[in-house]
N, C-alpha and C positions, 0 to 999 in steps of 0.2 A: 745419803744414808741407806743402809741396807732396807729392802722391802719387807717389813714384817705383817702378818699375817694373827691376827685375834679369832680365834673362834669359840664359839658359846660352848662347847665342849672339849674333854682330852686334856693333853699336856698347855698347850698353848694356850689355857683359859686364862683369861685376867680376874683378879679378884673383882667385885663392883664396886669396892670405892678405887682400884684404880680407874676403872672406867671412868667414873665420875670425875676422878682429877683430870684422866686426857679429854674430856671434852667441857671441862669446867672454861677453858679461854677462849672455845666457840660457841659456849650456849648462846649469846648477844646476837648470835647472826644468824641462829635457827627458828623458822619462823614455823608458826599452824596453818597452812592453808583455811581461808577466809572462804565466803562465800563470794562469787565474783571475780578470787583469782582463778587464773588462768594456768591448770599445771600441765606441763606437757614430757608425760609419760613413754609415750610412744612413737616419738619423733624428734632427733638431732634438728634443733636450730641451725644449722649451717647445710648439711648432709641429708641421704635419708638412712643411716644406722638408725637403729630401734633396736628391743631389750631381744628381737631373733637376732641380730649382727651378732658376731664373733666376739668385737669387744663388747657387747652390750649397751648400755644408755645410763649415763649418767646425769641426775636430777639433782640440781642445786635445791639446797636447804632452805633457800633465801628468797630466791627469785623463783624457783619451781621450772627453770627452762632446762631443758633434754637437750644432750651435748654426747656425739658419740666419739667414740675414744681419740682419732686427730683432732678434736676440736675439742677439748677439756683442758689443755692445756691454756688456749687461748683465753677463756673467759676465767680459768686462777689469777691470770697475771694483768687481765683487764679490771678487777671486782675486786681481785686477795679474798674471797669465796672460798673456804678449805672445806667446808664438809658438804657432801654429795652422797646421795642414793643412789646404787649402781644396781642397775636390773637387770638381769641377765635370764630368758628362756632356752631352754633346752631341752631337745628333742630324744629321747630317746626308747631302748628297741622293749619291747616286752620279753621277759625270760620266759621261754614254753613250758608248758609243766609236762607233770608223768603221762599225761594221757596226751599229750602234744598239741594241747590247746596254749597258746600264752596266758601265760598269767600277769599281773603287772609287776613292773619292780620300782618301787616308790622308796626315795629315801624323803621326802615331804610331800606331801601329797596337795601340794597344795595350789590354784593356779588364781592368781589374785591380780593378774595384767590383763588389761585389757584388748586383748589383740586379737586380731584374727588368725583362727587355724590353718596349716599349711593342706589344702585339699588334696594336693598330689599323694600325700600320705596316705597312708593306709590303718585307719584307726584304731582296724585289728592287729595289727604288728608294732604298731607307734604309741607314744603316749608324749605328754606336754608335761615339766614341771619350773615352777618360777624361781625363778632365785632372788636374794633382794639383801646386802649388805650397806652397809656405810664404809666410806671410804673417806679419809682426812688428809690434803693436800698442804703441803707439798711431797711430803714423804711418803705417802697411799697406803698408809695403814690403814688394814681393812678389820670391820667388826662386823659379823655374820648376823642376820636377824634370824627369827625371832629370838630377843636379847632380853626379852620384859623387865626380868627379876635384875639384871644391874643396871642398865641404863636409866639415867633418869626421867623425870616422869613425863617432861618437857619433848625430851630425844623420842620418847615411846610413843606420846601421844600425835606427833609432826609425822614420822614415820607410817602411821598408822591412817591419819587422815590422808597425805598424801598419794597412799595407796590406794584410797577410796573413791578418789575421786573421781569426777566425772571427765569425759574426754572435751576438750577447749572446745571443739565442732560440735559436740551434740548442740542440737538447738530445740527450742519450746514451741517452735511455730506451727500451726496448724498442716501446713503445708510441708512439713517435714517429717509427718508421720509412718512413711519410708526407714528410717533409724531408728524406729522404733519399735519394728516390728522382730517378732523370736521365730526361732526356728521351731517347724512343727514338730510335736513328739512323734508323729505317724510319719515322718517321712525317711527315716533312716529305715524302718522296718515296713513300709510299705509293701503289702502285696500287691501284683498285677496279675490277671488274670489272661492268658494267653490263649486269648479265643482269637486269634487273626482280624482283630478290627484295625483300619490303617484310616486317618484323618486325613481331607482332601484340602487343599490350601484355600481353598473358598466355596463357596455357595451353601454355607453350615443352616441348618436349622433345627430346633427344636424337635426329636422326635416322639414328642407326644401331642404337641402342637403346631408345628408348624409355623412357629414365632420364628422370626430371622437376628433377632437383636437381641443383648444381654446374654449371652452363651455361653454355657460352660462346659469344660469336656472332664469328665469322672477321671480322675487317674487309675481309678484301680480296673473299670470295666470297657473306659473310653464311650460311654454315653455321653451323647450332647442333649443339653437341654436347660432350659430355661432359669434364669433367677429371679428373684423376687426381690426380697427385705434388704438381702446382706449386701454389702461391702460398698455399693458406688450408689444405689438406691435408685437403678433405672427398675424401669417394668416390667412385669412378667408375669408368668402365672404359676412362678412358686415347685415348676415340675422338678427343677435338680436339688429342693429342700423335698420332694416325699421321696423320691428315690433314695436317697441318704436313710431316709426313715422307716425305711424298705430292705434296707439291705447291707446299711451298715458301714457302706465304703465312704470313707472320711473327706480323702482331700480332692479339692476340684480346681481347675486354672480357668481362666478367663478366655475364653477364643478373640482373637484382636488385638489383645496384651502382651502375644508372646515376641520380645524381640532379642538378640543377642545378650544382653545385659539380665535378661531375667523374664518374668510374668508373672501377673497378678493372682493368687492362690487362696484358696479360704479353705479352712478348715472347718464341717460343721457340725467336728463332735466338741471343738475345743471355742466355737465361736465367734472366729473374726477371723479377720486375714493373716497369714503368716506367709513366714519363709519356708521356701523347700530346697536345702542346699542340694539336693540331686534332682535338679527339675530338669536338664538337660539330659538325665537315665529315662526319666520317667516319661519325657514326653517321646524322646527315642522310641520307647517299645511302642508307640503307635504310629512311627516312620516320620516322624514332626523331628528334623535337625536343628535346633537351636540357633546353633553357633553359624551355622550357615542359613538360617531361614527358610530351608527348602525341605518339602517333602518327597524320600525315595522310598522306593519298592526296594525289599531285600536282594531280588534280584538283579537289581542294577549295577553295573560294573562301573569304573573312572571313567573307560570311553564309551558309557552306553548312557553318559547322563544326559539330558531333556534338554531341549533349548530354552537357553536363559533369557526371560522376557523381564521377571518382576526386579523392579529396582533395587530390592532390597540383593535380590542373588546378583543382578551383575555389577552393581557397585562394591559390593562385597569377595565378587570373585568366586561366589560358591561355585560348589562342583569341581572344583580345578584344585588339585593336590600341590598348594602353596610350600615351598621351601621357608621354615623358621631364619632368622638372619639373627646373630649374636656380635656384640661387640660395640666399638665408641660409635655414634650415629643412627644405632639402630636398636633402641631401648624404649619401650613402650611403657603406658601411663596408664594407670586405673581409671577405668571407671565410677567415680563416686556415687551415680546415683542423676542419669540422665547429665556428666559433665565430659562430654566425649564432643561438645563443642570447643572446651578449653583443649581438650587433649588435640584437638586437630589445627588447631592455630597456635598451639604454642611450639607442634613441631613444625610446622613453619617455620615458623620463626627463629627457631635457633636452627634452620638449614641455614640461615643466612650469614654470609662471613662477618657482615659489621656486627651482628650481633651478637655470636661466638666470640669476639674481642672484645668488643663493648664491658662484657657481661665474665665468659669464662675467663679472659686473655687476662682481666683485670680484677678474678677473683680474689686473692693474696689481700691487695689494696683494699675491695672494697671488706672483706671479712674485718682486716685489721681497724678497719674504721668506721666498722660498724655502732649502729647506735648499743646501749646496754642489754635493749631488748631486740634482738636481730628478725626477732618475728613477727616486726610492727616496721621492715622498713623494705619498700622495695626495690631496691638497687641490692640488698641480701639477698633477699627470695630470688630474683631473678638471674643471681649468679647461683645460688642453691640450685635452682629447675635445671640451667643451663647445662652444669658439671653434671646432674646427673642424669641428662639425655645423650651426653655428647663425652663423658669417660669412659663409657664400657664396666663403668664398675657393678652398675646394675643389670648388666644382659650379657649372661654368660652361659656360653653351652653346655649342656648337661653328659656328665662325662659314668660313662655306667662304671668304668673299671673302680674309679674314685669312691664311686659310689657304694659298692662292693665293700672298698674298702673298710669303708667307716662302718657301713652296717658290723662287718667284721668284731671292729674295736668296740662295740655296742653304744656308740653314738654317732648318731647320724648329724650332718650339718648341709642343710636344703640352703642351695643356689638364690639369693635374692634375685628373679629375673623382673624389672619395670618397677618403677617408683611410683608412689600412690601421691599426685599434689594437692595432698589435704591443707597444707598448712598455706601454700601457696595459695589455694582457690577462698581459704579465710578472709587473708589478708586483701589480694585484687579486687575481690565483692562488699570488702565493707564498706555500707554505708550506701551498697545499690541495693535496693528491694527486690530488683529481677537474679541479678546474677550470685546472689546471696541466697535467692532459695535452692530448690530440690526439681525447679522445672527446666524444662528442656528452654534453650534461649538460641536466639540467631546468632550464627558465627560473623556474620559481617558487624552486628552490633559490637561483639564482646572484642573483635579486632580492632574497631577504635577509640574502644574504651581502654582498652593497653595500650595503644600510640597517646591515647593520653596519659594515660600513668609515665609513659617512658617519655612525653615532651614537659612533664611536669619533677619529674627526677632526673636531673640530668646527672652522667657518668663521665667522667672527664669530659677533653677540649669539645668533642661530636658528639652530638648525637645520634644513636644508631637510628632514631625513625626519620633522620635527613631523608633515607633512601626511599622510602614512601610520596614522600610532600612535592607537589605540583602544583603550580599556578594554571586556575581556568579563567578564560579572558569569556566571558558573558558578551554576548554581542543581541538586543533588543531593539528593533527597529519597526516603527508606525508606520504600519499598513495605508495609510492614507496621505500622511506628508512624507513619507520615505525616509524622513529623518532618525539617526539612529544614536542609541548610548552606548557604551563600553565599562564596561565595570570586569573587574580581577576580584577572585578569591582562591581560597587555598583550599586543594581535596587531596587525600590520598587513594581513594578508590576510584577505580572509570568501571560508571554504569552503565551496563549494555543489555538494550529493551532487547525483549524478546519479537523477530518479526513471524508474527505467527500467520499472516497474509502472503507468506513468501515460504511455506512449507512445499517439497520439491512431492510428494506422496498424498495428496488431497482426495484425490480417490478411493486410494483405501482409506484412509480416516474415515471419509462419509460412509464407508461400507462395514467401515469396525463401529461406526456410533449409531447406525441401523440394528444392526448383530444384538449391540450391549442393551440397547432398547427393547428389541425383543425377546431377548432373555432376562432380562430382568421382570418383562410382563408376565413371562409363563412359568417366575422362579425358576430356569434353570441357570446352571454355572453360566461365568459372563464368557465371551471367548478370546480368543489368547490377544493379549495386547498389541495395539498398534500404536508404537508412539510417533508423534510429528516431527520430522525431520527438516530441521530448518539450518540454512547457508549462512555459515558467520558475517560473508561477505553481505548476504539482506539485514543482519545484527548492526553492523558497523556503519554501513547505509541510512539504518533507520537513526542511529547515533547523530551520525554526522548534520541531519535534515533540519529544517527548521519548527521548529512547535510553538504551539497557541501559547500565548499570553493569557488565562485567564483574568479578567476584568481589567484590562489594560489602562493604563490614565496617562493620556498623549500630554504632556507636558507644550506641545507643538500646537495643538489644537483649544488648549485649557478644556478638555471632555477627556471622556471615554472614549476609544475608540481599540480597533483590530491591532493586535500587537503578535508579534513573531521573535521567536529567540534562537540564538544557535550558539553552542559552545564549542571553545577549540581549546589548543593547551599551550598556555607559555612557555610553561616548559614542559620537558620530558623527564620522569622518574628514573633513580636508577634498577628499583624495582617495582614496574606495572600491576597493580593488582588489581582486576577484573570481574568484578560481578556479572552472574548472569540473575536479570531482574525474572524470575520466576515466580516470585510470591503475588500476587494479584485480587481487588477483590470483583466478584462479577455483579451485575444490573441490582442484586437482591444483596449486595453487599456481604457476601458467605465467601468467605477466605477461601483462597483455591489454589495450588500450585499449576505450574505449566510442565506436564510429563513431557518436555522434547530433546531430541535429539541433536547437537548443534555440535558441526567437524571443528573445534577447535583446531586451530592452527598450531603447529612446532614452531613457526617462524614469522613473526608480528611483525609489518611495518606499517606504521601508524604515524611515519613524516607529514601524510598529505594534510593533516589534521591540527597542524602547527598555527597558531595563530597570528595574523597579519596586522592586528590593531588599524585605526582608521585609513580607510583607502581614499584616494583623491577623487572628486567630486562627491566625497557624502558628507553631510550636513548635521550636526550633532545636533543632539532635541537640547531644547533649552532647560538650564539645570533651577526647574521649579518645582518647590510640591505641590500636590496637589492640596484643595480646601479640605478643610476639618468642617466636615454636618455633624450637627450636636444633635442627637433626635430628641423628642422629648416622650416620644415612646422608646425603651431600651429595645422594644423588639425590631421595630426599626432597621437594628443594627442587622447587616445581613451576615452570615458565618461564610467566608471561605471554606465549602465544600473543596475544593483541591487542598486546601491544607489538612481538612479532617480525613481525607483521604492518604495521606502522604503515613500520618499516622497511627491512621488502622492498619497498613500495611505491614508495620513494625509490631504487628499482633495486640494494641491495646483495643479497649473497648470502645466503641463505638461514640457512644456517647457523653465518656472520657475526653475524648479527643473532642469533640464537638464542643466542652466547656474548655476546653487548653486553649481553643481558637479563640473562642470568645471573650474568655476572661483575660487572652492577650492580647486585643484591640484588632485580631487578623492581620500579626505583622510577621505570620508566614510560619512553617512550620516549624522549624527552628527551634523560634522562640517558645512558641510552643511545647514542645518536647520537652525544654526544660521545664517548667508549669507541671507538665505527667511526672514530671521526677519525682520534686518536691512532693505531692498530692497524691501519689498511688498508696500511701497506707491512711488515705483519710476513709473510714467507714463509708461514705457516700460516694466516692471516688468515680464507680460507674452508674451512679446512679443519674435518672434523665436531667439537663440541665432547666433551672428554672431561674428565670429573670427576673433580679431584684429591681427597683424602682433604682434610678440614678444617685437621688437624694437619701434611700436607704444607706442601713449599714448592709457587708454582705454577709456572707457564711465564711466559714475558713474555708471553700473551697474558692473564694473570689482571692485569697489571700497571693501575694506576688509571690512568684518562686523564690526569689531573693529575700525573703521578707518573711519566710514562716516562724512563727512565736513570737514578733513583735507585736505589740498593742500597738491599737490607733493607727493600725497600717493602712494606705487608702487602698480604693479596690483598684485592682490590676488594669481594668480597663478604661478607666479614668486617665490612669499613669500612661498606659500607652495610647491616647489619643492624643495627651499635651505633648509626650514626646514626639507623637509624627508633625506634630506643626516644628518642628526645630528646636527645642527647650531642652535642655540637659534632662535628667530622672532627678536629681534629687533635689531641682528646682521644680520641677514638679511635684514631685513629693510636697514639698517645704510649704509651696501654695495649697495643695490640698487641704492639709494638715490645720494651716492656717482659719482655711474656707470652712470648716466644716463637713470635706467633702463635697461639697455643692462645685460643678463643674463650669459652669458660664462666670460664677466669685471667683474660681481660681484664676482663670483668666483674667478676670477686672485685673484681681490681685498682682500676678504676672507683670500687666505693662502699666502699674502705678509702681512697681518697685524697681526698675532698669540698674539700678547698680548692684540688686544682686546676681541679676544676670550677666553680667560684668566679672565678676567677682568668679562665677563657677563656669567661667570658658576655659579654662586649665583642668576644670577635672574630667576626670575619666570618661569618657561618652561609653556606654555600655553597651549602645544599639552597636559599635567597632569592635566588642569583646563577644556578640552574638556566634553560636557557629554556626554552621552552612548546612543546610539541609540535608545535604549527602554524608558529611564526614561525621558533623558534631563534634569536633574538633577544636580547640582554643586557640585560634591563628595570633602568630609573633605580628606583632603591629609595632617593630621598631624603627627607628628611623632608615633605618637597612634592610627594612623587610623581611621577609620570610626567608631560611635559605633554602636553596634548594642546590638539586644536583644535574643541572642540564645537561644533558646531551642530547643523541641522536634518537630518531625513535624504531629503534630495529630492538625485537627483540628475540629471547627464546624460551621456552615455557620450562616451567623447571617444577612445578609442582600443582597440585587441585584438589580442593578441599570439597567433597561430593555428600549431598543430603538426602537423606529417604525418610518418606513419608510426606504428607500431605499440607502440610505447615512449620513452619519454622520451630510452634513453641512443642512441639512431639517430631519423635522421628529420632534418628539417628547420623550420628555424621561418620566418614571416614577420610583420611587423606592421604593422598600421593606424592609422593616425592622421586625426584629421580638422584639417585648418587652412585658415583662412580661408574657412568655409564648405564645403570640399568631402573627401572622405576619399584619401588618398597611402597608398600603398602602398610599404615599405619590405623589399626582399628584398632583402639585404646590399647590393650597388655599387647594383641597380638602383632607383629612385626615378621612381616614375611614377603621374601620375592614375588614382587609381582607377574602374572601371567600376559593378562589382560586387562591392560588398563583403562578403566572406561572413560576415555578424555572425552567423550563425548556428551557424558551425564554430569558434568562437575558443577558447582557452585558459584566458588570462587576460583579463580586463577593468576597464580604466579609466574610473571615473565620478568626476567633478566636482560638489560640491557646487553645488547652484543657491540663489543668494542670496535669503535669504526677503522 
């Protein structure tokens, strides 16, 4: 049928009771947005088209999901859904008036999307106006809104809420109060006063006082000085609130806050913190470059810039006039708000061919069989991300003549360049506390926490995280009987210690940590960085070596005794990925990174390192556990410190980690970890651990990870004491339960009942479902084992994902990649040839099997 067109005025107007009669046989499937649904206005379910896209976005009536114009078809003929809200923004130019100022030209003046403004623009020559029609499928008759007076009351009032609504990401968490900050009314019109003041990259202090901490620098006059009351409520003596009350000038930033993504800003004629969409002008005119982190003199030319010492400029490449790169492979990702960890492992990740197949190869398929709601399923999102890192539809070069053009025709149409994965980073985080808020998180965590998403969604016959999965052969041998164990588990990452005793430059170190000592005594600037320079070859050494056992239980001895471990690989990945273990904590237990310097290799061989399984003449320790001591003091119980250490290192609390241990019997960090999962939003969570009596009830933080909201669940470390004697869990369990909790009855109970233990040697043993300390991973425990993909162990580096700043949960990431010969730099939007790559500062690292 021919495409007819309805509009609320003119020739072509419908009377309102036709209206009424055409949408009289889909009022039944026109719903009101609820509290709690979920409408998604500003983002294609499949794609990233949005109401700026050309075809705009279309929002079901029904379901309330955004569908841009290739993918509208799909969900008519999955649902038969015929009416749709089509949103369409458009950008266009202001008409200048007599005096040759523009004036605007608005035929609705209306902007009721929620979207973000295109900054490239020019807001003096540009203006935003929304469009918003109903559209009835399958023949796309469209009715123009605002419709009030014929449509019915039904149609008007669905319309109208769904325009209101809130965006599915906004969140209510405290810790997300980031989204909810406004733009300041001072900062479009901001004065700055050009007295030649220029900010030095460090040694900042108060110039009233002399304070060195809490600083803020005045946008309008570049005064530093001190804060008191507002924004983060450290201390001070209040000097940058009288100067404000002095003189007038509004907005102030944070000294230490400022990184590529943004900085902390307080307003304090308006009272709180805001956004300053021009804070990289602002902080400009006092030689502070944002985007690059580094401070220049006007004077400085391309080849007169300083030597790059601070991590933040050479991992970033500052100073070096980067070429932009456009096209399929080279499409950068927003920033949401500290998730420039996902941005840098997911372009990994679809560097990788299995995964571009997996995912792109098998778009078609998985769209077509998608579930109803395609934004609750990960095999969609992950062909969604994939197509739109790896088409080129969103990273296009910016064409002036074009551009020219349109201005011409007085509408302009801006270049979608980088997709924003809001909806993606939704969906992957729900239901984790960490990677679900607004803080910065470790990319080696968030790396196999998506090999678990992707071993637990599988995509046809392979699985693309095959190319990950290694078998390590554990090899444990008594120091005193010689006698040794062998045990396999599955990792996908090889962690490699830092040998910081094998630094080739020791000399200057002690001479740069003399320097920074006495400069920091007499407050002057520190002096220029000297990082430690350590030989991959002392890394892979220190790997290969043997290490302590703590509290070893010789099975050979029936005691305690000296225990040593050494792990090697069964097999070999088809992609090596490489930690360097940098995060650390020191004597006083204060989180610290390792600033070193380490030549990674282009070219890995890692055969020597293959695993041999038992050699002739050694003597396996006898396969006994060890006793179960019942104290009758709980404190007794001593905590494995190396396990609460495993997991302070992963940035939880101190003393978090100290009850995970506890309240899991000390059967390793692991286990553990899961317990911090479960329990990180319990109110007490870091609070210090305190020792119920055995025969108590506990608190909900003794409660099992497995086990949270049940009544009458016994305490966690009950459960895992019977389980280390050999007892299934929910034979333990069942005896607790039984007992009263009382732990010497459950045992009575135990061996007077033998045929229920009979009875539960087929079920699940969950201590074989535990994951592994390094990966956290769900190892395949089928009769065929794990797969994996052996070969040889030659490999070649193909990419490295690099971290600045001082901790995992702050900072910033960037990643490397090499294609088509040369290495891309990916720092979330921006996408550009790399100069200088710093393989020497990286994180993680990506090697590629080389074909023997």
């Amino acid at each position: 049928m021919q495409r007819a067109a309805l509009f609320s005025g003119g020739d072509a107007q419908m009377a309102a009771g036709d209206l009424g009669e055409l949408l009289v046989p889909y009022m039944p499937t026109i719903r009101v947005p609820k509290s709690g649904d979920r409408v998604y206005k500003t983002e294609c379910a499949f794609s990233y088209d949005s109401p700026d896209s050309e075809g705009g976005l279309y929002v079901c009536m029904n379901t309330f999901l955004g569908f841009g114009r290739e993918h509208i078809e799909r969900h008519y003929r999955k649902t038969g859904q015929c009416v749709y809200l089509h949103l369409k923004r458009h950008v266009i130019e202001k008409v200048p008036g007599a005096s040759g100022g523009a004036l605007p030209k608005r035929r609705n003046a209306t902007l009721f999307l929620d979207l973000e403004t295109n900054g490239d623009l020019n807001s003096d020559d540009f203006e935003y106006e929304d469009e918003a029609k109903l559209v009835l499928f399958p023949d796309h008759y469209e009715i123009a809104l605002p419709n009030i007076e014929e449509l019915p009351a039904l149609v008007t009032i669905a319309c109208d809420a769904l325009l209101s609504a809130k965006s599915p990401y906004r969140k209510q968490e405290p810790d997300s109060w980031e989204e909810e900050l406004q733009a300041s009314k001072h900062a479009k019109t901001l004065v700055q006063l050009d007295n030649g003041v220029r900010i030095p990259p460090s040694g900042w202090k108060c110039s009233k006082c002399d304070l060195r901490e809490n600083l803020w620098l005045n946008l309008t006059d570049g005064s530093v000085l001190c804060g008191k009351w507002f924004f983060d409520g450290h201390g001070g003596n209040g000097h940058a609130v009288e100067h404000y009350k002095e003189t007038g000038y509004p907005l102030a930033v944070k000294l230490g806050t400022i990184t590529p993504d943004g900085a902390d800003v307080y307003s304090f004629d308006e009272e709180e913190p805001v956004l300053d969409p021009h804070i990289a002008k602002h902080l400009a005119h006092f030689g502070i470059d944002m985007l690059q982190m580094q401070v220049t003199e006007n004077e400085l030319r391309d080849n007169d810039i300083k030597p790059r010492v601070s991590e933040w400029e050479v991992i970033q490449e500052a100073g070096v006039k980067l070429k932009p790169m456009y096209g399929p492979g080279y499409t950068g990702m927003k920033n949401l708000g500290n998730s420039c960890y996902l941005n840098a492992v997911m372009q990994a990740i679809f560097s990788i061919p299995e995964f571009q197949r997996a995912y792109v190869g098998n778009l078609p398929r998985i769209f077509d069989y998608s579930p109803l709601d395609p934004t609750q399923d990960f095999n969609t999102q992950m062909a969604k991300l994939g197509h739109g890192l790896l088409s080129g539809q969103y990273s296009k070069p910016p064409v002036k003549s074009e551009l020219i053009e349109q201005v011409m025709k007085e509408e302009h149409k801006p270049q979608q360049n980088g997709i924003s994965p809001q909806m993606f980073k939704a969906f992957i985080s729900k239901g984790h506390s960490e990677f679900s808020s607004n803080r910065q998180q470790d990319a080696r965590e968030f790396f196999l926490h998506l090999i678990n998403l992707v071993e637990r969604n599988p995509v046809g016959s392979e699985n693309p995280s095959d190319v990950f999965r290694f078998l390590v052969e554990e090899r444990t041998q008594c120091c005193q009987s010689r006698k040794v164990r062998y045990t396999e588990r599955v990792d996908y990452i090889m962690q490699l210690p830092v040998a910081m005793e094998a630094a080739t430059n020791k000399d200057e170190l002690i001479a740069y940590e003399l320097k920074r000592r006495e400069a920091e005594a007499a407050r002057r600037p520190p002096p220029e960085l000297v990082r430690a320079k350590i030989p991959f070859s002392a890394c892979l050494q220190a790997f290969s070596e043997p290490s302590n056992v703590e509290d070893f239980w010789s099975s050979a001895l029936q005691a305690k005794s000296a225990g040593v471990k050494t792990s090697r690989f069964v097999s070999f990945p088809e992609y090596l990925v490489v930690q360097i273990k940098k995060f650390t904590f020191g004597l006083d237990w204060i989180p610290k990174k390792l600033d070193v310097s380490i030549d990674m290799p282009d070219f890995l061989d890692i055969s020597h390192l293959r695993a041999r399984g038992l050699q002739p003449g050694e003597e396996e320790l006898p396969d006994i556990a060890p006793p179960i001591v019942i104290p009758d003091d709980p404190k007794a119980l001593d905590i494995d410190e190396s396990s609460v250490m495993q997991l302070a290192e992963m940035g939880f609390p101190l003393e978090a980690c100290r009850k995970a241990v506890y309240y899991t019997g000390n059967l390793g960090a692991e286990v553990a970890f899961n317990w911090i999962i479960a329990h990180m939003e319990e109110p007490d969570f870091a609070e210090p651990l305190v020792l119920p009596a055995f025969g108590e009830a506990t608190s909900s933080g003794a409660a099992a990870f497995g086990a949270v909201g049940l009544d009458n669940q016994p305490p966690e470390e009950m459960v895992a004491i019977i389980i280390s004697m050999g007892f299934q869990r929910n034979l333990a369990i069942q005896a607790l339960k039984a007992t009263n909790n009382n732990l010497e009855r459950a045992l009575e109970w135990i061996f007077s009942h033998p045929e229920l233990e009979e009875e539960n040697e087929p079920a699940l043993d969950m201590m074989n479902m535990e994951n592994n300390a390094n990966a956290n991973i769900l190892a395949e425990t089928g009769l065929e084992g794990p797969r994996i993909k052996d070969g040889s162990g030659r490999y070649e580096l193909f990419g490295f994902i690099s971290h600045m700043g001082t901790s995992t949960m702050s900072g910033h990431y960037v990643c490397h990649l090499k294609k088509e010969g040369r290495w891309i730099i990916y720092n979330d939007l921006r996408v550009c040839a790399s100069e200088r790559p710093p393989k020497d500062l990286g994180y993680i690292y990506f090697y590629h099997r080389i074909p023997s």
